[in-house]
C-alpha positions in Angstrom: 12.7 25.7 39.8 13.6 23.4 42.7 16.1 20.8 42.6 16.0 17.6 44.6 18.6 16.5 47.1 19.6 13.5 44.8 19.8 14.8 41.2 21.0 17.5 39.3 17.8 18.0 37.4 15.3 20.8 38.1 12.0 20.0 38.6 9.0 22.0 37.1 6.9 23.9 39.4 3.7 22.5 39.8 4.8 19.1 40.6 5.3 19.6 44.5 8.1 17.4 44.5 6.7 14.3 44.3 7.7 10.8 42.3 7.0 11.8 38.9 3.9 11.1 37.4 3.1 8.9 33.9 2.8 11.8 30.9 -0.5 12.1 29.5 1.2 12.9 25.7 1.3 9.4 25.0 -2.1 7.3 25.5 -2.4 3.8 26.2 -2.4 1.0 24.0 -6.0 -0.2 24.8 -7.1 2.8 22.8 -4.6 2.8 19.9 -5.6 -0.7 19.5 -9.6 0.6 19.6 -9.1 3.4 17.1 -7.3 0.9 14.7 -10.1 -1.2 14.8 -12.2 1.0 13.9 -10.7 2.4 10.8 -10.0 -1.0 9.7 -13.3 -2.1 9.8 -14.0 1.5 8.2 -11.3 0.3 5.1 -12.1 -3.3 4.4 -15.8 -2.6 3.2 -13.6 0.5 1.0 -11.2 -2.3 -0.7 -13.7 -4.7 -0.9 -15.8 -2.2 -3.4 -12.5 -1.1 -5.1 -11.7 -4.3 -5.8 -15.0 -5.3 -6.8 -15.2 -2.7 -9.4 -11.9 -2.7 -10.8 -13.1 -6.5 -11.4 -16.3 -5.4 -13.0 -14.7 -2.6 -14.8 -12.2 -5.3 -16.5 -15.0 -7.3 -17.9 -16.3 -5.1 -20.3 -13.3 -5.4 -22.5 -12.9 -7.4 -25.5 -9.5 -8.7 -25.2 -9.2 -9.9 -28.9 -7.9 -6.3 -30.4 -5.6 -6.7 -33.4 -4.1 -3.8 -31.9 -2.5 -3.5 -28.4 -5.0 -1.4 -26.3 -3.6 1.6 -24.3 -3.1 1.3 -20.6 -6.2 2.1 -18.3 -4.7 4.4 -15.8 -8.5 3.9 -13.5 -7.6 1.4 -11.2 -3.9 2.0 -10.5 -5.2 5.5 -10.0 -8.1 4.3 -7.2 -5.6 2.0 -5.5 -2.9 4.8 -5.5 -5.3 6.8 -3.9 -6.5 4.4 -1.4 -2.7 3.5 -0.2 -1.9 7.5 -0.5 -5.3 8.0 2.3 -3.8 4.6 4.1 -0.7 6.7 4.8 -2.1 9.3 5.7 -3.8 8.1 8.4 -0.9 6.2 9.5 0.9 9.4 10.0 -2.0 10.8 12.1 -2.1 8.0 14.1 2.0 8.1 14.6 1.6 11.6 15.5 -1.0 11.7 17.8 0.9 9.0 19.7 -0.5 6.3 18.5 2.2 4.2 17.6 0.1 0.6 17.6 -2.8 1.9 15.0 0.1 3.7 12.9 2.0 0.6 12.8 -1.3 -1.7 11.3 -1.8 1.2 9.0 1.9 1.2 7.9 0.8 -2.5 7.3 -2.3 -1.9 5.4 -0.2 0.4 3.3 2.0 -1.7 2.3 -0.4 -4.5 1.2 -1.8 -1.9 -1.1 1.1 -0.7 -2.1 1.9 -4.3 -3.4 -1.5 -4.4 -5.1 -1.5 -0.8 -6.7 2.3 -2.4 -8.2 0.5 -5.4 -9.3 -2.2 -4.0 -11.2 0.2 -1.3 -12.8 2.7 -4.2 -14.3 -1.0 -5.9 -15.3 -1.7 -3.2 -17.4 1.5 -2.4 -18.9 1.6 -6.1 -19.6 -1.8 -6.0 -21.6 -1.1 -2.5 -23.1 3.1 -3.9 -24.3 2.2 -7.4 -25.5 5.3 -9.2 -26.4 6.4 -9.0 -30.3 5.4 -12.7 -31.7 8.6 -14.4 -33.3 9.8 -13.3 -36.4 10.8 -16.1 -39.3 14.4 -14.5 -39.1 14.8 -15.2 -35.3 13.3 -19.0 -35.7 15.5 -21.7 -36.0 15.9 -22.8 -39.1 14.9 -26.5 -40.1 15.5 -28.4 -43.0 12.5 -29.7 -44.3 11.8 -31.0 -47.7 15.5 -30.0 -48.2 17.4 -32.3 -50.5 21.0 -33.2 -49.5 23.7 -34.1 -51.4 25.6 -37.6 -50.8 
């Protein structure tokens, strides 16, 4: 190892002293921008079809049940799964020194998130209906009551 005149720090052989060069671990933003691109035009088409059939899926039911119906676990499954392969590729992207195409893909995972919460409180809201109103806990009302004066 050689040090310079002007600093303390060794150098690395290999280098032959001069200024020191850009590192090739990180690449340039031209290409994180590319790759993210690409795997967004890759995921759109995905949650358009998830979407699409979660839509369709919900159609088939008959939503006048004297009983409450039990929660369908389907789509909050196929959204959790979507935002879990989101996150994964985030972390790819972070890692291979990306930090542009990680960050939309943090994004992306976060607006999924928000849906895969959504449809969750959906249906726990159609599996938990609320209790109708009770005559004991409605106001009470005189009518055709007779007073006396």
């Amino acid at each position: 190892m050689r040090f310079e005149p002007s600093s303390r720090i060794p150098r690395l052989p290999g280098n032959d002293c001069r200024p020191e060069e850009p590192s090739d671990t990180r690449s340039d933003g031209f290409a994180g921008g590319c790759i993210s691109l690409i795997v967004l035009l890759i995921e759109i088409p995905v949650a358009f079809l998830l979407g699409l059939t979660s839509v369709i899926r919900g159609w088939g039911r008959v939503d006048e049940q004297t009983v409450a119906p039990p929660m369908d676990w389907v789509p909050i499954l196929w959204l959790g799964g979507f935002t879990l392969g989101v996150l994964v590729i985030a972390v790819i992207f972070l890692y291979s020194a990306h930090p542009f195409a990680g960050a939309v893909q943090l994004l992306v995972a976060a607006i999924a998130l928000s849906f895969t919460i959504a449809a969750w409180h959906g249906q726990y809201e159609r599996a938990h209906p609320p209790e109708p109103p009770t005559r004991a806990g409605m106001p009470h009302t005189p009518s055709n009551h007779v007073t006396d004066r």
